[in-house]
C-alpha positions, 0 to 999 in steps of 0.5 A: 500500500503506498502512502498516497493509498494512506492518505486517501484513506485518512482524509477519507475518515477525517471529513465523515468525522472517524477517528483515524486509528491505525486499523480504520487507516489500514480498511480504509486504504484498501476501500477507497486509496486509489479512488475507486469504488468496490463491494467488498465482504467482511471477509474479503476485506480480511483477506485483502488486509492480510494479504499485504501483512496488515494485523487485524482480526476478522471481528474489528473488520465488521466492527469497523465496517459496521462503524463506516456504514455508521458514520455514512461512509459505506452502503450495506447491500444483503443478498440472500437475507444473509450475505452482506456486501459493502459499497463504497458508493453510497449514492442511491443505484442498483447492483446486479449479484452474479450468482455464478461467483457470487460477487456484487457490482453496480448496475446503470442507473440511469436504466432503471425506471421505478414509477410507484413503490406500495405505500408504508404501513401506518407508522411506517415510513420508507427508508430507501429502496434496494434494488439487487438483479440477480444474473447467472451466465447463460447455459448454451 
């Protein structure tokens, strides 16, 4: 990770008000140093931080991701109920799930059209709206 990786990753934290701590600085890096937007699991962040010999362990991974998603750094997106991705693009846009590797990436936006979504339950109000398509690679 290069220093530049570094400090993209501070500022990043510093301008949503998260206290840059070693740990946050090294997730950090990897989510957002060089400027692009990813989906990652707890468990790929994991191996990624410990790919390049960072120590972490896999519970401050989702306490740190669940402390980003906090501070409106990340979008959680569930697939499955269970299977929880993190964007760091947290404008609202679709994502297409790639059943076949079970891996998460954003779908146009600008292709989606929603007209109308059923009205909230009284005493509810709606949150947001995920829209997740699911793909699998065509048999011939």
């Amino acid at each position: 990770m290069t220093q530049m990786h570094q400090q993209n990753g501070t500022r990043w934290l510093e301008q949503a008000g998260v206290r840059p701590t070693r740990q946050r600085v090294t997730l950090a890096s990897l989510l957002v140093g060089d400027g692009q937007h990813r989906h990652v699991t707890a468990e790929s962040l994991f191996e990624a931080a410990k790919g390049q010999g960072d120590a972490v362990s896999l519970a401050t991974v989702y306490n740190t991701l669940r402390a980003f998603c906090d501070a409106g750094l990340l979008q959680e997106v569930t697939v499955d109920g269970s299977k929880s991705y993190f964007d760091t693009n947290t404008h609202d846009h679709p994502h297409f799930y790639w059943e076949d590797d079970a891996r998460l990436t954003d779908a146009p936006a600008d292709q989606l059209v929603i007209s109308q979504v059923p009205d909230a339950p009284d005493g509810a109000e709606i949150a947001s709206v995920d829209v997740v398509i699911r793909l699998r690679r065509k048999s011939n």
